[in-house]
C-alpha positions as CSV (number, residue, x, y, z in Angstrom):
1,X,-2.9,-29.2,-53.2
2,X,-0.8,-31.0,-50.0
3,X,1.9,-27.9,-50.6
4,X,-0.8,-25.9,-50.5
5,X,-2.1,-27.0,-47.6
6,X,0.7,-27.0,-45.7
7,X,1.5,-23.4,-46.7
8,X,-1.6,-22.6,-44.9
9,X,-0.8,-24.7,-42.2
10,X,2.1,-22.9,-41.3
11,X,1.2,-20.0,-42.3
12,X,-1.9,-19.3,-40.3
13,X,0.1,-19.3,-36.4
14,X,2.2,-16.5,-37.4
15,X,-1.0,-14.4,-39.2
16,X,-2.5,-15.1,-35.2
17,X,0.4,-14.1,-34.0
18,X,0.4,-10.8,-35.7
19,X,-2.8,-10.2,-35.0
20,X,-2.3,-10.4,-31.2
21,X,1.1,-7.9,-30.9
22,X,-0.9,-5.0,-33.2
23,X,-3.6,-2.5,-32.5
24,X,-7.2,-3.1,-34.7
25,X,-7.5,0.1,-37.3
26,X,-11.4,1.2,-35.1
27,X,-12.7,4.4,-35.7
28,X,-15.1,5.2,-31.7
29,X,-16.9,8.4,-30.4
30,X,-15.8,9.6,-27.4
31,X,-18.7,10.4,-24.8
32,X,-18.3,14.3,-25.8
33,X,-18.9,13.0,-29.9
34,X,-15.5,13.5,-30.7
35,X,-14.7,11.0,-33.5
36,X,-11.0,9.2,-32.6
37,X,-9.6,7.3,-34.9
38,X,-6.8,4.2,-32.8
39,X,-4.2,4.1,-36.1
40,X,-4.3,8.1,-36.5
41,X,-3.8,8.9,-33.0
42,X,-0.9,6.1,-32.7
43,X,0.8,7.4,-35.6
44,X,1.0,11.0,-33.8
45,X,3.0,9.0,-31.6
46,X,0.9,8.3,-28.6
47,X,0.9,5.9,-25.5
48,X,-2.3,4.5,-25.4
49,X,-3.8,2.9,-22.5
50,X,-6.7,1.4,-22.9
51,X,-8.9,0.6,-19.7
52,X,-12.1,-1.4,-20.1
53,X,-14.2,-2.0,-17.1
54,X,-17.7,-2.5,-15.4
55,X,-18.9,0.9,-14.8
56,X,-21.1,-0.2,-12.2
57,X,-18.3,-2.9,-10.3
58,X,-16.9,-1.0,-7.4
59,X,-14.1,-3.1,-7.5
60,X,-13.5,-2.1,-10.9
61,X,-13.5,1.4,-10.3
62,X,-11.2,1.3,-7.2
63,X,-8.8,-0.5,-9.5
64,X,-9.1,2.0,-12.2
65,X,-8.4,4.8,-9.7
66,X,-5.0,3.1,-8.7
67,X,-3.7,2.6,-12.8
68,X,-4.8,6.3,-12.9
69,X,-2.0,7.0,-9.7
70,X,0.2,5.2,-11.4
71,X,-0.4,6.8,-14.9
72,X,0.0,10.3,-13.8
73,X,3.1,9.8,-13.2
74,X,3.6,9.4,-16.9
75,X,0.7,11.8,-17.9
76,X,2.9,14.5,-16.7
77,X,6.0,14.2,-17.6
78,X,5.1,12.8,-21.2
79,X,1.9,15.4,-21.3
80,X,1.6,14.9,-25.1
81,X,2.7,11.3,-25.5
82,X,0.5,8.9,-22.8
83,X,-3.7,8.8,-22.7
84,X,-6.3,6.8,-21.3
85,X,-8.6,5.7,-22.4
86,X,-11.4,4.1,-20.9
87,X,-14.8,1.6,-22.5
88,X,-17.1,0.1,-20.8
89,X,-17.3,-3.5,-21.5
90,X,-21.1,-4.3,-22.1
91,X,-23.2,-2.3,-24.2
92,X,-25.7,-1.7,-22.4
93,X,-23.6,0.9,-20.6
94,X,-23.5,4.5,-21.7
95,X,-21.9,7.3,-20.8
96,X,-23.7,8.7,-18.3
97,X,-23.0,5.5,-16.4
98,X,-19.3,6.3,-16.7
99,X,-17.3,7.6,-13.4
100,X,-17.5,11.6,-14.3
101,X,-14.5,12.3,-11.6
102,X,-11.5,10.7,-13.8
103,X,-12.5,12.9,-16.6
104,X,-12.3,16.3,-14.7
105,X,-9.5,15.0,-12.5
106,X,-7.5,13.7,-14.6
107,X,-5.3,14.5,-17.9
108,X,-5.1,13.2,-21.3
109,X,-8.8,10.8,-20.6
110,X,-11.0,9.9,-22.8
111,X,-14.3,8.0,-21.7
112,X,-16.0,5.8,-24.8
113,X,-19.3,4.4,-25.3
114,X,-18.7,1.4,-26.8
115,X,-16.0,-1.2,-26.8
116,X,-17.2,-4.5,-28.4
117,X,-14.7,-4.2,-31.1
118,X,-11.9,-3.9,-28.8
119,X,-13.2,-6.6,-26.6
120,X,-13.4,-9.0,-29.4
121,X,-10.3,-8.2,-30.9
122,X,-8.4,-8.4,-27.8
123,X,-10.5,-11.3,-26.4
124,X,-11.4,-10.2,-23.3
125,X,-13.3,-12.5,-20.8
126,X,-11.9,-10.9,-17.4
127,X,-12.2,-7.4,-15.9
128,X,-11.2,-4.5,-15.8
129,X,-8.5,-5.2,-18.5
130,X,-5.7,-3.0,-19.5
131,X,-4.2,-3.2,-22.7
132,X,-0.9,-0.6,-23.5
133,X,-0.7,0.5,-26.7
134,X,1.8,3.0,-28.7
135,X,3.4,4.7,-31.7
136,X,3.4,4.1,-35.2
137,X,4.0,0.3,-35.5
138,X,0.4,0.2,-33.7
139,X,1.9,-2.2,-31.4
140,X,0.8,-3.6,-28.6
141,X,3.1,-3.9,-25.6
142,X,1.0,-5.5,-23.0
143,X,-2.3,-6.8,-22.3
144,X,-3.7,-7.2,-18.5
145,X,-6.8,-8.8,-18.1
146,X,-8.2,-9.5,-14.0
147,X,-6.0,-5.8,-13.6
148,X,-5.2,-5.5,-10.1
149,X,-2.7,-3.4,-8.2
150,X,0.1,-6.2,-8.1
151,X,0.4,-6.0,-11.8
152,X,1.4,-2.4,-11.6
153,X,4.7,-3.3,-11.8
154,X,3.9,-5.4,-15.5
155,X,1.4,-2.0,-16.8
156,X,4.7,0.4,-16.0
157,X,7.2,-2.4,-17.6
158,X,4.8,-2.1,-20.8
159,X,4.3,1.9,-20.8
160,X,8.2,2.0,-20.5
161,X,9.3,-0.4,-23.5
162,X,6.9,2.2,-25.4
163,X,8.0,5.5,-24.0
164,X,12.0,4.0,-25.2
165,X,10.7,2.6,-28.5
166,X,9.1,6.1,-29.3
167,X,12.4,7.8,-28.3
168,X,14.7,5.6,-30.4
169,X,13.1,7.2,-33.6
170,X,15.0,10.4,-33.0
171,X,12.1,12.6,-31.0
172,X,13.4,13.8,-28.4
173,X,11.7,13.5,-25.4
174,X,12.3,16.0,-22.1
175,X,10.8,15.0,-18.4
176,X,11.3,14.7,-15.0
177,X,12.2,11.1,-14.8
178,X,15.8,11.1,-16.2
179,X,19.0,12.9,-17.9
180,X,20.8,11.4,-20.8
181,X,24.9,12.8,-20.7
182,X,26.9,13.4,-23.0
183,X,24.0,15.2,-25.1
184,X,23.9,14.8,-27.5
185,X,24.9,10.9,-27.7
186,X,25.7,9.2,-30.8
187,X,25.4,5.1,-29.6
């Protein structure tokens, strides 16, 4: 029984541990009733940004405007690799309480109804929160809770590791930000 015990015992930090560097399997409806799947859309090999915030905070929304800057940035040269998307964090929001000008201005966003799973998973206490997400391994490369401009620097760190972790699998990735030489490379 004390083996046993202590099995657990040890055990248990690292099960925590794994819990808090992977993506929760959560199947959500985006506010046009598209059913999204996290795991599916990460194993197509996306950047996921996930942005939760007070809808009704303008603080929150200002913030959210400047990740959105700094996304694009990405957005465009990686047009079928990074997304946003963004949940508001209390339920009692909807989505006609969302802000309608990210979704026509900008590309690959997705506005969500609810969140709770997310927020519970990811423990979330402080808005808006950030949390980068990507490619198959579900993984999670950063998560920024009180977001605020002065951690852009951290959010581009995180979309970054991801964009590179993608392209070590062999897909070949073409943008404005970069040239590889000799291509190909074999090291």
């Amino acid at each position: 029984m004390r083996k046993l015990l202590l099995s657990l015992f040890l055990f248990l930090p690292f099960a925590f541990l794994r819990a808090q560097n992977t993506a929760p399997d959560v199947t959500l409806f985006d506010c046009n009733g598209v059913q999204h799947s996290l795991y599916a859309e990460l194993d197509q090999g996306r950047i996921i940004m996930l942005q939760i915030i007070d809808p009704k905070a303008t603080a929150t929304l200002n913030s959210l405007r400047n990740l959105e800057s700094l996304a694009s940035t990405y957005k465009s040269a990686y047009a079928d690799k990074v997304y946003s998307y963004t949940f508001p964090a209390d339920a009692a929001s909807g989505c006609d309480e969302m802000p309608a000008t990210f979704v026509s201005a900008t590309s690959n966003y997705l506005q969500f109804e609810n969140s709770r799973a997310i927020i519970d998973y990811f423990r979330i206490t402080s808005l808006p929160a950030i949390i980068v997400l990507g490619n198959n391994s579900h993984r999670v490369y950063g998560t920024y809770q009180s977001y605020a401009p002065a951690r852009d620097a951290a959010v581009k760190a995180s979309i970054e590791e991801a964009i590179a972790e993608s392209s070590e699998t062999g897909t070949v990735i073409k943008n404005s930000l970069g040239t590889v030489f000799p291509n190909p490379f074999t090291t």
